[in-house]
Backbone and ligand atoms as CSV (ligand in chain L), in Angstrom:
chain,resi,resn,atom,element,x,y,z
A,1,UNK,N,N,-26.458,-26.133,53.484
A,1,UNK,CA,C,-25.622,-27.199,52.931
A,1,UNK,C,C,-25.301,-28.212,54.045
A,2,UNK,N,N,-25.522,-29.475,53.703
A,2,UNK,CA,C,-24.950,-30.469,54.753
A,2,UNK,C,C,-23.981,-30.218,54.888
A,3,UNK,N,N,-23.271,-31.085,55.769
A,3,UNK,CA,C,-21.983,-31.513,56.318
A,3,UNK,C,C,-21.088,-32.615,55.134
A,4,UNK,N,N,-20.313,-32.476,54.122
A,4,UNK,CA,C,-19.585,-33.327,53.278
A,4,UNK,C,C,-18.044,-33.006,53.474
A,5,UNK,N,N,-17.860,-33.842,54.495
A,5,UNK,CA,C,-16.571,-33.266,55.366
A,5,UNK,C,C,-15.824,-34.281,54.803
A,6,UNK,N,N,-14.070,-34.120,54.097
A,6,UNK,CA,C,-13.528,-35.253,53.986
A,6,UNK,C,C,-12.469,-35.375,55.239
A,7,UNK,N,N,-11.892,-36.569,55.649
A,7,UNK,CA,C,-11.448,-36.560,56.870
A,7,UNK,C,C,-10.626,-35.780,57.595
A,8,UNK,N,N,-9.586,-34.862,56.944
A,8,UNK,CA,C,-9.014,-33.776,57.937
A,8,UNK,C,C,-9.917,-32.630,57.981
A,9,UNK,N,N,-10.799,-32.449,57.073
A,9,UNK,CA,C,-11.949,-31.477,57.140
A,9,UNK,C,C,-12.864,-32.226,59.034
A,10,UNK,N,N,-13.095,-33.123,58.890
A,10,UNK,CA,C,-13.949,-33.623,59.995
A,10,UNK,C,C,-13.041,-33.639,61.084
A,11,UNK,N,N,-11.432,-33.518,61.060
A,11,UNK,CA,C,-10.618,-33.427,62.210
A,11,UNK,C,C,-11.239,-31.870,62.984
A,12,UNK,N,N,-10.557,-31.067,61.601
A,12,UNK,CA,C,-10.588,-29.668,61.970
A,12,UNK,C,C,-11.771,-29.820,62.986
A,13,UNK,N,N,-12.887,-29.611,62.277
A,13,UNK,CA,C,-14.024,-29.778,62.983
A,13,UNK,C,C,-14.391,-30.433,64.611
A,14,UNK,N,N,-14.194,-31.765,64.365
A,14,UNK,CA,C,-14.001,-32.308,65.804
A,14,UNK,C,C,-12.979,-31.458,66.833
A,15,UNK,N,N,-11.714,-31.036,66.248
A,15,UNK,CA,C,-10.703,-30.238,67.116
A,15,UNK,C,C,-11.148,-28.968,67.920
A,16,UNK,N,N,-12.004,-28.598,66.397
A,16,UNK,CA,C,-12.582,-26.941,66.689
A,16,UNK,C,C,-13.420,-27.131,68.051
A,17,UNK,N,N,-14.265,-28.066,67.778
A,17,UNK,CA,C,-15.860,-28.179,68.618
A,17,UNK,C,C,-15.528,-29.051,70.062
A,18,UNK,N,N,-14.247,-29.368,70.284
A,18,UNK,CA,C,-13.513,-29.969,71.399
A,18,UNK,C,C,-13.264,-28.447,72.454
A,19,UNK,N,N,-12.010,-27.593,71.590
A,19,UNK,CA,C,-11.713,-26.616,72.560
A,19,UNK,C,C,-12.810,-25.468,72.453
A,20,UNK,N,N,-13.935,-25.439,71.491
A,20,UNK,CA,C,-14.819,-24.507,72.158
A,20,UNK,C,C,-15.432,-24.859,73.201
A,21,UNK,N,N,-15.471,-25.771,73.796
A,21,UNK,CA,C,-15.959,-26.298,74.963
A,21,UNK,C,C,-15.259,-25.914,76.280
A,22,UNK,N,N,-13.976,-25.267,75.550
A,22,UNK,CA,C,-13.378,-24.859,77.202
A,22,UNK,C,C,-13.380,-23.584,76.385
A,23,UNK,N,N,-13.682,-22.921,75.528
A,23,UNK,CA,C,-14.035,-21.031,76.042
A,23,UNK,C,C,-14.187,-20.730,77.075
A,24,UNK,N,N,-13.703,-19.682,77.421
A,24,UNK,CA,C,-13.534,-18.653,78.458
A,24,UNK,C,C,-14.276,-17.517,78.021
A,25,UNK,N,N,-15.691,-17.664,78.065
A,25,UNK,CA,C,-16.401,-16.522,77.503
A,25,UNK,C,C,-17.737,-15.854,78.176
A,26,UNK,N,N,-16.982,-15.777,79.566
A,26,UNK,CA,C,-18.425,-15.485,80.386
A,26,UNK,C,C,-19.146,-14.199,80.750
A,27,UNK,N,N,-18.229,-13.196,79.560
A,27,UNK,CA,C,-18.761,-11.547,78.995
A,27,UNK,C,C,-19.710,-11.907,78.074
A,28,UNK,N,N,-19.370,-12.570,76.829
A,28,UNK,CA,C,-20.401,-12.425,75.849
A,28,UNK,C,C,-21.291,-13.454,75.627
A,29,UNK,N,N,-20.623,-14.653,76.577
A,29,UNK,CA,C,-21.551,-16.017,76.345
A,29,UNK,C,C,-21.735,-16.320,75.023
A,30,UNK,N,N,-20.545,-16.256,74.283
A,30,UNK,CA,C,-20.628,-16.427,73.089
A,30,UNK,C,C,-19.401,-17.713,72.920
A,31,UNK,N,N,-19.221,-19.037,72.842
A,31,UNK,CA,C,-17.951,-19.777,72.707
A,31,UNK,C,C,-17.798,-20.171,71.437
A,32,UNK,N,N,-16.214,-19.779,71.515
A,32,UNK,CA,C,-15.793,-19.867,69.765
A,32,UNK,C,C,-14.813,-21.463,69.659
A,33,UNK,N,N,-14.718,-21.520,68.681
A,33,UNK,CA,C,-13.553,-22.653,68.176
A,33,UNK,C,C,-13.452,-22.746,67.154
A,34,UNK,N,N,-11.541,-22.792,67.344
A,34,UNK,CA,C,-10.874,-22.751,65.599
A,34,UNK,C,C,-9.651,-23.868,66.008
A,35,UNK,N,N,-9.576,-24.534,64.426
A,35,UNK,CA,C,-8.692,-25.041,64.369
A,35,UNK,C,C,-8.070,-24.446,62.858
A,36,UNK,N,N,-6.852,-25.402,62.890
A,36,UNK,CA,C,-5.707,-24.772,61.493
A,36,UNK,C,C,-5.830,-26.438,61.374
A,37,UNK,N,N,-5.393,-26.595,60.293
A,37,UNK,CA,C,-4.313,-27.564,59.440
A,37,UNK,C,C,-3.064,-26.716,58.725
A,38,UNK,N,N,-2.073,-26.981,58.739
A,38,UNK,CA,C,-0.872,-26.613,58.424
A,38,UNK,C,C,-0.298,-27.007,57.659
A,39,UNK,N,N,0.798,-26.433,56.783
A,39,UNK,CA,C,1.563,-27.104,55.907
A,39,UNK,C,C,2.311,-28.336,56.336
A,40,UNK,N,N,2.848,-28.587,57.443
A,40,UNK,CA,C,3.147,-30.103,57.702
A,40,UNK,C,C,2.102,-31.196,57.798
A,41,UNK,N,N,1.146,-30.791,57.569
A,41,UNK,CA,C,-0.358,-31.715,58.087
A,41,UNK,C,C,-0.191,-31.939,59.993
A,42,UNK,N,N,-0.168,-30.826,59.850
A,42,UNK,CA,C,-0.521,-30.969,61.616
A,42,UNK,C,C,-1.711,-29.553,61.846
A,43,UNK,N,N,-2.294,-29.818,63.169
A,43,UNK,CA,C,-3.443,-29.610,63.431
A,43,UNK,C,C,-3.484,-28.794,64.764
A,44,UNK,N,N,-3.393,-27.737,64.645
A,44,UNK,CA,C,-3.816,-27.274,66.425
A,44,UNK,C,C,-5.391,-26.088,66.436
A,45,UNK,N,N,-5.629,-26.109,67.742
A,45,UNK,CA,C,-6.634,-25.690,67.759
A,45,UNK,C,C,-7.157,-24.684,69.087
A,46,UNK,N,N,-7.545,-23.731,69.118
A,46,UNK,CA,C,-7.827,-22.744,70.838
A,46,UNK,C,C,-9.489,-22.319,70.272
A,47,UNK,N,N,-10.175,-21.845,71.434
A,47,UNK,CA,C,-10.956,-21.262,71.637
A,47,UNK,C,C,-10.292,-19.627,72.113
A,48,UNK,N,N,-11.711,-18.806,72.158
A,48,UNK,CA,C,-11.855,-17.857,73.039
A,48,UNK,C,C,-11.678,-17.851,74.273
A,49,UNK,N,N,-10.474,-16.370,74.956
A,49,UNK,CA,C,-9.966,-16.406,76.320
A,49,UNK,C,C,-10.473,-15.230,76.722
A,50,UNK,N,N,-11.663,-14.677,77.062
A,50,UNK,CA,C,-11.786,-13.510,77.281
A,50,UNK,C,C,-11.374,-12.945,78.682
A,51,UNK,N,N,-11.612,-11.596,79.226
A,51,UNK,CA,C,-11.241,-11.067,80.384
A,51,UNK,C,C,-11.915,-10.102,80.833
A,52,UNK,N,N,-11.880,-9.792,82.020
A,52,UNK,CA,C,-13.002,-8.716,82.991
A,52,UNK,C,C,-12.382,-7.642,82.454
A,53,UNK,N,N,-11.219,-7.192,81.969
A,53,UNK,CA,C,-10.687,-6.313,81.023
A,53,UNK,C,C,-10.474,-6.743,80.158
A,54,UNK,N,N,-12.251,-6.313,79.187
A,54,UNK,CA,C,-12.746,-6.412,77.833
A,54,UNK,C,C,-11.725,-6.496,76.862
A,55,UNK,N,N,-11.047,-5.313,77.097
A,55,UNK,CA,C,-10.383,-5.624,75.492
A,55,UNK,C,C,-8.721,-6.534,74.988
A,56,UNK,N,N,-8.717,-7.237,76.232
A,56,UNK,CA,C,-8.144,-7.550,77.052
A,56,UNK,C,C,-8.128,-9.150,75.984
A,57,UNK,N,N,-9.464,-9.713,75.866
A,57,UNK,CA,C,-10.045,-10.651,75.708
A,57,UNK,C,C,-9.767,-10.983,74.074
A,58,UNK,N,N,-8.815,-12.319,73.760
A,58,UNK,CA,C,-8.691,-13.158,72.516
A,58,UNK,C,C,-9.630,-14.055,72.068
A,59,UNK,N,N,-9.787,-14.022,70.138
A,59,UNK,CA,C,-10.455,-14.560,69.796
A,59,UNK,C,C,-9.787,-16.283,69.956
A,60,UNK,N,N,-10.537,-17.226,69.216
A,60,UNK,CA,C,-10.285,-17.839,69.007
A,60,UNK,C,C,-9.075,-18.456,67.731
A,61,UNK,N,N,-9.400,-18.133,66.944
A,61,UNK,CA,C,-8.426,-18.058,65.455
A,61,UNK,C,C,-7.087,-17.613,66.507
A,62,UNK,N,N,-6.820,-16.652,67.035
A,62,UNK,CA,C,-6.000,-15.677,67.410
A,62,UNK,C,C,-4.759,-17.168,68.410
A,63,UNK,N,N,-5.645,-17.819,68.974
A,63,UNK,CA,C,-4.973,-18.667,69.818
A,63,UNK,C,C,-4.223,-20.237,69.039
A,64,UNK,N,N,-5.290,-20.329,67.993
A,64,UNK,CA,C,-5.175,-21.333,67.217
A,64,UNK,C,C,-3.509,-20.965,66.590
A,65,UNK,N,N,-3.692,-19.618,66.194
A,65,UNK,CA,C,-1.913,-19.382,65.180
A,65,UNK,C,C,-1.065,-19.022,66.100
A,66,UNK,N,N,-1.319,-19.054,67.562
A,66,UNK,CA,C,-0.419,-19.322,68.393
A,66,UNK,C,C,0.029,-20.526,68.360
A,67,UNK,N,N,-0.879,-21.302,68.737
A,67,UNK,CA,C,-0.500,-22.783,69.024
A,67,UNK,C,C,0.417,-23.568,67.266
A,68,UNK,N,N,0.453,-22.899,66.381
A,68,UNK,CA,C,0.410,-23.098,65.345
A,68,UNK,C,C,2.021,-22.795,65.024
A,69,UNK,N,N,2.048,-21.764,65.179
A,69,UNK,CA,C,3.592,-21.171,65.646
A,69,UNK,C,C,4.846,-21.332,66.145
A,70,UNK,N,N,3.864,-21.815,67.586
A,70,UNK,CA,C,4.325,-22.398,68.125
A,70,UNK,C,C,5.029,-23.477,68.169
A,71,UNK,N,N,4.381,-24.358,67.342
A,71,UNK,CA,C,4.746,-25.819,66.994
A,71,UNK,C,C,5.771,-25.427,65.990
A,72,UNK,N,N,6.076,-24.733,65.170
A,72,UNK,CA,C,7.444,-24.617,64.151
A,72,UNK,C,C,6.768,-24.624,62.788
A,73,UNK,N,N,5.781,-24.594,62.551
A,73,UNK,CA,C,4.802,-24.059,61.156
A,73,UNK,C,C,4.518,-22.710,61.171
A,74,UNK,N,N,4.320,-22.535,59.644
A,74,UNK,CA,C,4.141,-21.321,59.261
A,74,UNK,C,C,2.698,-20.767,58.645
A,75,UNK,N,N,2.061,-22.043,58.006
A,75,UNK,CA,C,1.580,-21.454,56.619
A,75,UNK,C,C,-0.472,-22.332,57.127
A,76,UNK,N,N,-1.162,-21.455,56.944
A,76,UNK,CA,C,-2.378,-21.806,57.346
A,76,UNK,C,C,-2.475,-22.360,56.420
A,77,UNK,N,N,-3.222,-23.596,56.008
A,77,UNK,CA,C,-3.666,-24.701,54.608
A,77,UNK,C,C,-5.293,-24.538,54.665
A,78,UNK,N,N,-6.134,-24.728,56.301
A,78,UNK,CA,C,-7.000,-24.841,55.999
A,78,UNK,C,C,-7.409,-24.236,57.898
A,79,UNK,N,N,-8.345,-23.308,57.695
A,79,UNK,CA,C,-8.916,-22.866,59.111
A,79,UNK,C,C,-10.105,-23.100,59.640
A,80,UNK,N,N,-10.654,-23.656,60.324
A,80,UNK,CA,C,-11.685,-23.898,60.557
A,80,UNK,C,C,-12.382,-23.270,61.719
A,81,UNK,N,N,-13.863,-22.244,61.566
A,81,UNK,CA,C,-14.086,-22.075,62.354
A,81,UNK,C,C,-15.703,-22.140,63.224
A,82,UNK,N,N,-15.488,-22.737,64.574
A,82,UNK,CA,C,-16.966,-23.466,65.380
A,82,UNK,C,C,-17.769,-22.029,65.519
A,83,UNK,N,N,-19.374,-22.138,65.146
A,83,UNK,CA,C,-19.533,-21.071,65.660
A,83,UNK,C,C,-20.922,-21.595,67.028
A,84,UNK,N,N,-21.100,-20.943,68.368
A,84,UNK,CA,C,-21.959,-21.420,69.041
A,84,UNK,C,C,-23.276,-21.818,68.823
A,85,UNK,N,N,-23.831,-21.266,67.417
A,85,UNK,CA,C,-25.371,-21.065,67.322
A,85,UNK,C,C,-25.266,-21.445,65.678
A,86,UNK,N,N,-26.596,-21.440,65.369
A,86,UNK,CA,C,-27.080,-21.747,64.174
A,86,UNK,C,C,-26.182,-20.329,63.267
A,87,UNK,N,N,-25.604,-19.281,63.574
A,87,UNK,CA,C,-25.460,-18.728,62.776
A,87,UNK,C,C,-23.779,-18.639,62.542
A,88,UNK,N,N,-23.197,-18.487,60.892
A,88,UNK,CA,C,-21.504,-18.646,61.006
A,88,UNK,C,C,-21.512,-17.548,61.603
A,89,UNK,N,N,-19.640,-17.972,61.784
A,89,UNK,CA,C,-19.022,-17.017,62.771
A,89,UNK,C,C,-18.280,-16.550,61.541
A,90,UNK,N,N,-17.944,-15.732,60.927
A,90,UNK,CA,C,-16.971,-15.200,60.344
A,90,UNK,C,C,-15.496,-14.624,61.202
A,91,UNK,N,N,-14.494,-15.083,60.832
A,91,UNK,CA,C,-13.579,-14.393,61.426
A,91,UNK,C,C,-13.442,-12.467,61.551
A,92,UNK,N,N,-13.111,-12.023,62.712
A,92,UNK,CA,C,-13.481,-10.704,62.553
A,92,UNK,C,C,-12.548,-10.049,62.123
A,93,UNK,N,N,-12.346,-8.697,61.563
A,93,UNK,CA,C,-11.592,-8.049,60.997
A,93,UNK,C,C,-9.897,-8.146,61.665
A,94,UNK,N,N,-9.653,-8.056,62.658
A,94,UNK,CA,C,-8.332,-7.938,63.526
A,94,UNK,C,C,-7.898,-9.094,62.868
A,95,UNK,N,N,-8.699,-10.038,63.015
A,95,UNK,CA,C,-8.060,-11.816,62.901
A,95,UNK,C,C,-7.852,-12.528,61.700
A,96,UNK,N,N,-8.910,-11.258,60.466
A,96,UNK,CA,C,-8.516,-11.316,59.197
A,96,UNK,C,C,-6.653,-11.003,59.344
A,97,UNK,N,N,-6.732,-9.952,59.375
A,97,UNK,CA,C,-5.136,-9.490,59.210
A,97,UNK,C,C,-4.401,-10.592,59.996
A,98,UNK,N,N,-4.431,-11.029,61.214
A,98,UNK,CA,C,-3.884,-12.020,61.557
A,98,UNK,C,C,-3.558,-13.374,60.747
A,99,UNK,N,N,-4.478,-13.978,60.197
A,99,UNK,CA,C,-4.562,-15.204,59.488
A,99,UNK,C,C,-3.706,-14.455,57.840
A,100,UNK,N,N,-3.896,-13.874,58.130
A,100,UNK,CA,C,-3.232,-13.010,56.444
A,100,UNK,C,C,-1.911,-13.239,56.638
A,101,UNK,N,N,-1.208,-13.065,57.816
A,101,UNK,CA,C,0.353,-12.960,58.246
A,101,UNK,C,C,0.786,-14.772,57.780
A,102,UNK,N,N,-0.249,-15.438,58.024
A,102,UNK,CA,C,0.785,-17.132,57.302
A,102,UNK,C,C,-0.665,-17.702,56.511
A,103,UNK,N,N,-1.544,-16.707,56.254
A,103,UNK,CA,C,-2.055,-17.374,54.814
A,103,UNK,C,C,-1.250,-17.559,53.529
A,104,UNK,N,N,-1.674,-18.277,52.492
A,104,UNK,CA,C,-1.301,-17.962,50.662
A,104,UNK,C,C,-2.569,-18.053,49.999
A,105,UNK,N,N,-2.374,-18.009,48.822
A,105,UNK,CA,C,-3.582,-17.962,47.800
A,105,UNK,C,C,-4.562,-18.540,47.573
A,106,UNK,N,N,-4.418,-19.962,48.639
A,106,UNK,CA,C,-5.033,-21.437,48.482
A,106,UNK,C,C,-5.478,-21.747,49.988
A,107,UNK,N,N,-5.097,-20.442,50.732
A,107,UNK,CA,C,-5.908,-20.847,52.094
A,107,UNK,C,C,-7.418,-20.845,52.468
A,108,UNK,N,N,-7.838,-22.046,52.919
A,108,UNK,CA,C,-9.283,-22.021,52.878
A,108,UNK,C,C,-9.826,-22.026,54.212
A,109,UNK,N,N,-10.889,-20.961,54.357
A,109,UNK,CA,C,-11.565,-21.019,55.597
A,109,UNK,C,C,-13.110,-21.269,55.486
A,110,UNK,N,N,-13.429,-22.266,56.887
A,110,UNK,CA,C,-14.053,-23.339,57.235
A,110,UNK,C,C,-15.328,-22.725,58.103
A,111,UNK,N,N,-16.751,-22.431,57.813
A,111,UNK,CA,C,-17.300,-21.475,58.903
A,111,UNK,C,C,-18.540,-22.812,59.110
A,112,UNK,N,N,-18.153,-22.997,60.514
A,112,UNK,CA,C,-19.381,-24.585,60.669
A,112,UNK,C,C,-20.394,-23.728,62.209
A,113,UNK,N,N,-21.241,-24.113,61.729
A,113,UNK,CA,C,-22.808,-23.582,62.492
A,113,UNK,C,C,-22.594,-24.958,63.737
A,114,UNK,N,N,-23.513,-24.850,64.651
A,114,UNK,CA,C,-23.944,-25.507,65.591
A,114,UNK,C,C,-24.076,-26.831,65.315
A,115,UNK,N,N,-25.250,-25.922,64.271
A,115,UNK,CA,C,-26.115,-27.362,63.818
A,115,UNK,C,C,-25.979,-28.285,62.714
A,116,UNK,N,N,-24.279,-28.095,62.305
A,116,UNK,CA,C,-23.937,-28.627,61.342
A,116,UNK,C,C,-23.381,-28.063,59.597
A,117,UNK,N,N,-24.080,-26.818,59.896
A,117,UNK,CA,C,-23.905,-26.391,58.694
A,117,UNK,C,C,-22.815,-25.764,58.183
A,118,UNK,N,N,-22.380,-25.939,57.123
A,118,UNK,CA,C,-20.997,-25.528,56.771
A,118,UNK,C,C,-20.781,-24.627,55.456
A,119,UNK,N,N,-19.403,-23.820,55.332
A,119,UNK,CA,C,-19.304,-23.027,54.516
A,119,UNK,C,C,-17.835,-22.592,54.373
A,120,UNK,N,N,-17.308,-23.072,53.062
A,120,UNK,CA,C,-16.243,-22.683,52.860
A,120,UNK,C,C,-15.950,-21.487,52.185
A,121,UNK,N,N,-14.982,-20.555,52.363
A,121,UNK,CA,C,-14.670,-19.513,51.461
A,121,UNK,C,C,-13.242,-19.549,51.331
A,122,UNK,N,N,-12.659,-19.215,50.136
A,122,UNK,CA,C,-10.960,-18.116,50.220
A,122,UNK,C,C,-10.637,-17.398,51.081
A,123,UNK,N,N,-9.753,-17.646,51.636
A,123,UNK,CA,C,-8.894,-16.789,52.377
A,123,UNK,C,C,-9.236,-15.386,51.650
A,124,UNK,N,N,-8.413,-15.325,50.354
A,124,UNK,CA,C,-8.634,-14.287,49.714
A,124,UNK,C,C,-9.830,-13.000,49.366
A,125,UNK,N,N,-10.894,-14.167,49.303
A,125,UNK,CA,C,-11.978,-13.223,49.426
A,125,UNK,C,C,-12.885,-12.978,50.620
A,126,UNK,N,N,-12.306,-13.473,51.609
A,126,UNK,CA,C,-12.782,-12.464,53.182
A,126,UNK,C,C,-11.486,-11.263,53.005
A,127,UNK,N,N,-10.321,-11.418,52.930
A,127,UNK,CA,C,-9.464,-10.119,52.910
A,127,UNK,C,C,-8.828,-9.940,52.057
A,128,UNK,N,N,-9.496,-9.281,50.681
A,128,UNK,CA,C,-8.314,-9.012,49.650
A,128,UNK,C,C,-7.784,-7.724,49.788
A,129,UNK,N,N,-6.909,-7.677,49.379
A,129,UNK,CA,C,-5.800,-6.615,49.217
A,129,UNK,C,C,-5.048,-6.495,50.961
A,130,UNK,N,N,-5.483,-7.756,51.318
A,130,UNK,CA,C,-4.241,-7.879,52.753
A,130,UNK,C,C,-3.266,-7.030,53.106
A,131,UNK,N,N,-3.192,-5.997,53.702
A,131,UNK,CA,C,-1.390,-5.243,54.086
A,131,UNK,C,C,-0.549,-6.510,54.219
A,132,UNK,N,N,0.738,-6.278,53.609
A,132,UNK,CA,C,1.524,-7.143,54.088
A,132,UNK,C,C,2.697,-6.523,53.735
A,133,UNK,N,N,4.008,-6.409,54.018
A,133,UNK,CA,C,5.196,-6.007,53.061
A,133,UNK,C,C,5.618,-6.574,51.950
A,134,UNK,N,N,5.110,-7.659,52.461
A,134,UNK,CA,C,5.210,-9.045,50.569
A,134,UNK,C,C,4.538,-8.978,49.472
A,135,UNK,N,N,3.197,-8.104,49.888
A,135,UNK,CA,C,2.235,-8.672,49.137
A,135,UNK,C,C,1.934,-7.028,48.198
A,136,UNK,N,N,1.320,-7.537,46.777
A,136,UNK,CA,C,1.404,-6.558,46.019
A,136,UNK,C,C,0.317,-5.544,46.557
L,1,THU,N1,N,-14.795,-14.235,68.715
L,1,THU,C1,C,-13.907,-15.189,68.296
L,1,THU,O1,O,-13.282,-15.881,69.099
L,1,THU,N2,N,-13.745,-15.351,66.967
L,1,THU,C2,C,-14.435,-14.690,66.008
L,1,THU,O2,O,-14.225,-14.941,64.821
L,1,THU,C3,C,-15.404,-13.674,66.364
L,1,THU,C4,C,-15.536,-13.397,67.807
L,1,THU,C5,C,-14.993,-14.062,70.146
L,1,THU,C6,C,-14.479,-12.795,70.742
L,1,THU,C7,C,-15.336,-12.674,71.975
L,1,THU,O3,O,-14.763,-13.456,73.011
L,1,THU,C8,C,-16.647,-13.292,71.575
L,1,THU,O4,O,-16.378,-14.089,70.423
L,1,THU,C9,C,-17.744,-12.298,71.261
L,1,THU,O5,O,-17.320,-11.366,70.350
């Protein structure tokens, strides 16, 4: 599928593919980038920080709902995530549950290839039946 990005879709994107450029990923040589859009319409965005103690080492998404948090928002609207190579990155299981903690029903995640290619899914259907204490 091309690229039919409407303009905070093409932010995300530009944001994402900005801080994967400063990954810190010189274990797996793999550099990630995510951005959020938020319920205020604001926008933050991290890469991957890895460490010589492996497990040690954050994804990207993971930094993004820091920075996200941080700022005084709660609620993911739309996630976007860079992946280094022609192939998506899916968010990985840990970061599912993470993004679950200020997803809702209508959160959409963003999986963009190298080379352009893009793919949206539900929040919901990368992690249904989410643990949460809220949630049924
Ligand atoms: N990684 C992310 O940052 N996000 C993902 O969704 C999957 C994996 C990072 C973790 C590690 O630094 C590298 O990619 C290889 O797994």
């Amino acid at each position: 599928m091309a690229l039919d990005l409407t303009a905070e879709h093409k932010m995300l994107l530009a944001l994402a593919t900005k801080a994967q450029k400063n990954a810190h990923a010189p274990y797996s040589n793999f550099q990630v980038g995510a951005a959020i859009l938020d319920e205020n319409a604001q926008l933050h965005a991290s890469c991957n920080v890895e460490n010589a103690a492996y497990p040690l080492g954050q994804c990207a998404e993971a930094g993004a709902i820091s920075a996200m948090i941080a700022s005084g928002s709660k609620q993911i609207k739309h996630i976007l995530i860079a992946s280094p190579n022609d192939n998506f990155c899916p968010p990985c299981g840990g970061c599912r549950q993470k993004i679950a903690e200020f997803a809702d029903t209508q959160t959409e995640v963003h999986l963009a290839t190298k080379d352009g290619q893009l793919k949206t899914v539900k929040f919901t259907d990368l992690l249904p039946l989410a643990f949460g204490f809220d949630k049924e």
